[in-house]
C-alpha positions in Angstrom: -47.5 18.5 49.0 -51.3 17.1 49.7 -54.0 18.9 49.9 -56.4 17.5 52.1 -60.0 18.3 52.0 -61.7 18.4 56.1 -65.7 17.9 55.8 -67.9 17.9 58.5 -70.0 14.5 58.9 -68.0 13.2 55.6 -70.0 16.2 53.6 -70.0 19.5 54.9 -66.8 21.1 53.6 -64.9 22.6 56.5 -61.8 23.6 55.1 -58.8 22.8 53.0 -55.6 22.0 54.7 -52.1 21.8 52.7 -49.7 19.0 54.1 -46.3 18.5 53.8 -45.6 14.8 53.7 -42.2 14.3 55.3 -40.1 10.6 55.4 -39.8 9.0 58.8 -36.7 9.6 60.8 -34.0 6.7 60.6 -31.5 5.7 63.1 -29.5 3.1 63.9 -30.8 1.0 66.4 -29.2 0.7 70.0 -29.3 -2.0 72.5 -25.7 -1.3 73.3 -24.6 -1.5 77.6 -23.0 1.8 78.5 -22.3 3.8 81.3 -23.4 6.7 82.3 -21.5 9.1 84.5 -23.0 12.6 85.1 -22.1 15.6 87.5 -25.0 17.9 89.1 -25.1 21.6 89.1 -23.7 22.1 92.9 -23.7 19.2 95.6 -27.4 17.2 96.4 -27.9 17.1 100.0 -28.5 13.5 100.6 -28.7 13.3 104.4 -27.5 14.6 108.1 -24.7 13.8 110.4 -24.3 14.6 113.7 -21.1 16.2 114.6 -19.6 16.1 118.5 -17.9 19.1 119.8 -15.3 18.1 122.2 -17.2 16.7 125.6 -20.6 16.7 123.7 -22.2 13.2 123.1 -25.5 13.7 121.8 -24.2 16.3 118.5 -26.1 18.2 116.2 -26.2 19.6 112.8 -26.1 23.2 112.3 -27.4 22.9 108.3 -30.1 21.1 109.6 -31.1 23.1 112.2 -30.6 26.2 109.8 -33.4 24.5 107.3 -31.5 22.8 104.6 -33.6 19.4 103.7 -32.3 16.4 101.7 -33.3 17.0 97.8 -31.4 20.4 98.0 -28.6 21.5 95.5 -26.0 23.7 97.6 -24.4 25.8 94.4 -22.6 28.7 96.7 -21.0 29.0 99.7 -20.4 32.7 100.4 -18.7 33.8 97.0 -17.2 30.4 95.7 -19.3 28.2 93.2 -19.8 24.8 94.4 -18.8 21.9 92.2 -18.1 18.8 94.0 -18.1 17.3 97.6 -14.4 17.5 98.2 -14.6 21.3 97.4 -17.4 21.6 100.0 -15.8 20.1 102.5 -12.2 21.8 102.1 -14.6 25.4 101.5 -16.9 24.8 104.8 -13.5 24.4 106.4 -11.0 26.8 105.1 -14.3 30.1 105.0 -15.2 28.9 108.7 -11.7 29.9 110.4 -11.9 33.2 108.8 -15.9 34.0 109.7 -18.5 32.3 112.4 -21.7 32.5 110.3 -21.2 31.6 106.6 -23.7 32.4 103.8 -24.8 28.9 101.7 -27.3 29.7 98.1 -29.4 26.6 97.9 -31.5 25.5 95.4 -35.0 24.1 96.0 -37.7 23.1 93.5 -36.2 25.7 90.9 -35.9 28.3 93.4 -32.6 29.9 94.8 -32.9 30.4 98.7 -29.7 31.9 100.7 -29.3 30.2 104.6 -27.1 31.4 107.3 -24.9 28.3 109.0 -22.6 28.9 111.6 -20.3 25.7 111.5 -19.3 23.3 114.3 -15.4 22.8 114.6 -15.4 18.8 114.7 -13.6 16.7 117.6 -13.6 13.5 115.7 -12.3 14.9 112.1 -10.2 17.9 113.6 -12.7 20.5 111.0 -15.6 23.0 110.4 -18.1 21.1 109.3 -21.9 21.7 108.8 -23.4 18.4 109.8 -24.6 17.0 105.7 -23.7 14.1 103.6 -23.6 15.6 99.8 -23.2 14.0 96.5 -22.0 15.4 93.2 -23.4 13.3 90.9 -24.2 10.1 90.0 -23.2 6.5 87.9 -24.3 3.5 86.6 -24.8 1.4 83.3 -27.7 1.7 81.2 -28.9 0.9 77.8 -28.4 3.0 74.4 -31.8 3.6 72.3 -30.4 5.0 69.0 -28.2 6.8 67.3 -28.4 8.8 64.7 -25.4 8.9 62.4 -25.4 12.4 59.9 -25.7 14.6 63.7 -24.0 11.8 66.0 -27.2 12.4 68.3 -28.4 9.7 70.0 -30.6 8.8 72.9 -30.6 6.3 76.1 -32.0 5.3 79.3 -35.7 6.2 78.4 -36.1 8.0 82.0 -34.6 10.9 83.9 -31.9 10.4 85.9 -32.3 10.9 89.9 -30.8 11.3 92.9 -30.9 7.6 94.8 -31.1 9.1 98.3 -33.9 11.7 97.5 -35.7 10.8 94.1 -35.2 14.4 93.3 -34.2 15.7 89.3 -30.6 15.5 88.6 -29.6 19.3 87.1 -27.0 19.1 85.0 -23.8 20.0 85.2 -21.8 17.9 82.7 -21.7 14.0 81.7 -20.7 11.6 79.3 -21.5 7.9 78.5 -18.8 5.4 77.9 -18.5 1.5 76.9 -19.9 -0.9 79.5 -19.2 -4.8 79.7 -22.1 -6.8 81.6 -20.0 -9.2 83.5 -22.9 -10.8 85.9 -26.7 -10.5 86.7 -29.0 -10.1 90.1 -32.0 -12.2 88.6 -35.1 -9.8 89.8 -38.2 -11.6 91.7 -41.2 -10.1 92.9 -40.7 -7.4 95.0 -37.2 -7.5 94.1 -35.9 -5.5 91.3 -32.7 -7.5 89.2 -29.7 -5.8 88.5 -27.0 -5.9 85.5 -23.7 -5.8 87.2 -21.7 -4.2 84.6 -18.0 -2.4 84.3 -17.0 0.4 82.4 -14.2 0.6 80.0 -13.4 4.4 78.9 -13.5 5.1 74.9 -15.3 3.2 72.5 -17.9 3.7 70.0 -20.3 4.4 72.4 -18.5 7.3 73.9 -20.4 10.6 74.1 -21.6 13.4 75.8 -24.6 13.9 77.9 -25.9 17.3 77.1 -29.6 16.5 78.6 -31.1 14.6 81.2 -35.3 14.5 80.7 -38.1 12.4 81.4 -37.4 10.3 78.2 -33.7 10.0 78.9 -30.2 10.9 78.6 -29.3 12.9 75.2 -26.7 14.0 73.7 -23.1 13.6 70.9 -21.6 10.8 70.2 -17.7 11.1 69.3 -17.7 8.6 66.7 -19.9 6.3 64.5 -22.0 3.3 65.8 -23.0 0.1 64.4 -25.5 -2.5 65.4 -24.4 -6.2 64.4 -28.2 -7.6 64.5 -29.7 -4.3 62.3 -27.1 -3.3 60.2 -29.4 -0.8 58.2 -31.0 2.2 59.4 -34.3 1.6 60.8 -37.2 4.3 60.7 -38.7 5.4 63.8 -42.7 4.6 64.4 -44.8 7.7 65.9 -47.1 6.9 68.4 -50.0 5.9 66.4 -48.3 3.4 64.4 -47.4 0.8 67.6 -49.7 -1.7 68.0 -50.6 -4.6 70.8 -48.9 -7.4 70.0 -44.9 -9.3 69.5 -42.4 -7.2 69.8 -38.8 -7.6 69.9 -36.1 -5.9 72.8 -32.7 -5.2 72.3 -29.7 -5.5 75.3 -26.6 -6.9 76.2 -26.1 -9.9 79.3 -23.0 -10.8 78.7 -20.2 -8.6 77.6 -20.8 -6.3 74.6 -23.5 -8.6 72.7 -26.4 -7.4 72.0 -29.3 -9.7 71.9 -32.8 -10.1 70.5 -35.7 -11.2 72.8 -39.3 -11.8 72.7 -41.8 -9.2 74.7 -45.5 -8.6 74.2 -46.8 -5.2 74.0 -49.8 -5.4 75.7 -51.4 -1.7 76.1 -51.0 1.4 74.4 -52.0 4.5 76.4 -53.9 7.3 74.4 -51.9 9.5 75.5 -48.4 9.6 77.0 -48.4 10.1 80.7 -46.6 13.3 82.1 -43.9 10.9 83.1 -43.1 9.8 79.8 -44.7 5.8 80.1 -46.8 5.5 76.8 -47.2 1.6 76.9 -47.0 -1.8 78.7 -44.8 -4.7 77.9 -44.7 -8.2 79.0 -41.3 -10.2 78.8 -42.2 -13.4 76.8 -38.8 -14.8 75.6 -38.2 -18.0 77.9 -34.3 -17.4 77.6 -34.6 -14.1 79.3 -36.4 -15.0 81.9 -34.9 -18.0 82.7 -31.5 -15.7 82.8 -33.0 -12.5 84.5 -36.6 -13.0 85.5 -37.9 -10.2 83.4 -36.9 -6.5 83.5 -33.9 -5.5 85.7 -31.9 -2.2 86.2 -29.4 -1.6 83.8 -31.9 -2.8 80.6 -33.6 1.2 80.9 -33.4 1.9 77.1 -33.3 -1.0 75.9 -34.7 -0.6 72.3 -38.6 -2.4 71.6 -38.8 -2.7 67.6 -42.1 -3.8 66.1 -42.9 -4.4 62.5 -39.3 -3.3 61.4 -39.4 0.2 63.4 -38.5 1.1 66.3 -41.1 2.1 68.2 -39.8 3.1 72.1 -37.7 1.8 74.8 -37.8 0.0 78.4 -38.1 2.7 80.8 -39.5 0.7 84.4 -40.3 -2.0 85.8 -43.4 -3.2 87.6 -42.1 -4.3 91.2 -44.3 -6.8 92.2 -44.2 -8.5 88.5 -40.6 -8.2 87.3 -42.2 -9.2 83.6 -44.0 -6.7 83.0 -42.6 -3.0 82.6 -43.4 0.6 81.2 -42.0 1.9 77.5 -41.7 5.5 76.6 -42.1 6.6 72.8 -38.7 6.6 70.4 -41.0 9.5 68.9 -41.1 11.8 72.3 -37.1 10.2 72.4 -36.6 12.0 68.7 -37.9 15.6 70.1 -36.0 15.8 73.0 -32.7 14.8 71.2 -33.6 17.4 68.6 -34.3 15.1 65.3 -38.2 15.7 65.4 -39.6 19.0 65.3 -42.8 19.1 67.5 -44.2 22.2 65.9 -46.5 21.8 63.6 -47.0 18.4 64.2 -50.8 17.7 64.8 -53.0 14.5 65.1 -56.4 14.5 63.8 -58.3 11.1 63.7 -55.3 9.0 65.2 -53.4 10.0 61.9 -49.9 12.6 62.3 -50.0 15.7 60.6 -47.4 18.2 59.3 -49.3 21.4 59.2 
């Protein structure tokens, strides 16, 4: 316990404030390739199809016409929960030879809206249908960020996951992360974003579940433990304060399961973190990696940035039109939303972190 004495002009006594001084958070560093496979509450309307009626060449589609939009998360239809395209399909189908008009609960922006939809039988597919393309969820290979071995927490990605078609939040229904080999790579070029062509391999040690999905990432339990071949101790986590322009190192894997170490530059540090989640810039520097990649490419969201033996955030995007430069989110804001930092109490005063 300190007790710290607050004056006003360095003399004018203000009052006296009792801290708690409490060790940094450690965790094992990530850098690890996994994929990520997650499930939305309902089905995401991603688009509209046109359905012909026997005779009719020009179609229509009734959902549309009815005022579903893409972006929307279909999570009834009449009584039945919705939980995957299939199931829409076969529901839309099966509920529409029974009644004409059927009752669909939609969510938009947070808010549950009912629509009325009378479905077209379809000449082409021989079914009701409603005139939609849905998804149920969404896949792809990322990067890990840490883990954190006494509660098997650990955090990835560094930003929230959306829906391609509509750029809309993913809700969550369930998800997990699994092992992911990097067997090629789409070198990125302005204007062009890179790409880590990875495949997926079921259990592992980086097998988990995804129990949040947030502006800092994908968080969540692993099953078993985790170890990191370049930082084989744990490794205390910076807050925001503490990182500092200047060399930095990134963690990821570009071939197979190795994890590498590369040179980047961070160049800026905002004063405060944007609503977002980007809190700083960084430049690739390493020669290797962009010789290999160009710079910052999909799949390398998460990627670990360790400076000065912490670690101190992770990649979260790329700038478009200079593949060398991207955005980092905090490993601290990373630590609250898996649950390892408490943000009550915590207070800055003067640039300095504060347990009050």
């Amino acid at each position: 316990m300190i007790n710290l004495d607050l004056r006003l002009f360095g003399v004018v006594p203000i009052k006296r404030v009792a801290l708690q001084v409490v060790p940094p958070v450690k965790v094992i560093a990530g850098g690890h390739s996994i994929g990520v496979l997650l499930h939305a509450q309902g089905v995401i309307v991603v688009g509209y199809a046109n359905i012909h009626e026997a005779g009719d060449a020009v179609g229509l589609s009734p959902a549309r016409q009815a005022g579903i939009l893409p972006g929307d998360v279909i999570v009834r239809i009449e009584e039945k929960v919705v939980q995957s395209d299939s199931q829409v399909s076969f529901l839309i189908d099966q509920l529409a030879r029974k009644k004409d008009v059927l009752r669909f609960q939609v969510k938009r922006n947070g808010t549950l809206q009912e629509y009325r939809i009378k479905p077209i039988y379809c000449s082409e597919t021989k079914r009701y249908r409603v005139g939609l393309y849905v998804r149920d969820g969404a896949a792809g290979v990322g990067t890990l960020t840490f883990y954190e071995p006494n509660t098997k927490k650990y955090g990835a990605l560094g930003h929230v996951i959306t829906n391609s078609e509509t750029n809309k939040f993913l809700d969550l229904r369930d998800g997990k992360i699994v092992g992911a080999s990097v067997q090629g790579i789409q070198k990125g070029e302005r204007g062009k974003i890179g790409e880590k062509i990875g495949v997926f391999f079921g259990d592992g040690q980086t097998t988990g579940s995804i129990e949040k999905n947030t502006v800092y990432g994908i968080f969540g339990t692993m099953k078993g433990g985790l170890s990191n071949p370049l930082f084989t101790k744990l490794m205390p986590v910076a807050m925001g304060h503490q990182i500092k322009k200047g060399k930095a190192k990134m963690l990821t894997v570009l071939n197979g399961e190795k994890i590498e170490a590369f040179d980047v530059e961070i160049q800026n540090v905002f004063s405060q973190p944007r609503p977002d989640g980007k809190a700083f810039i960084i430049k690739i520097t390493d020669p290797g990696l962009l010789n290999r990649t160009g710079g910052i490419i999909q799949g390398m969201s998460g990627s670990p940035i360790i400076q000065n033996g912490r670690l101190v955030g992770a990649v979260t995007h790329v700038f478009i039109n200079d593949p060398t430069r991207g955005y980092g989110v905090l490993a601290e804001s990373m630590l609250e939303e898996a649950g390892l930092l408490s943000a009550k109490g915590l207070r800055k005063v003067s640039g300095l972190s504060l347990l009050l």
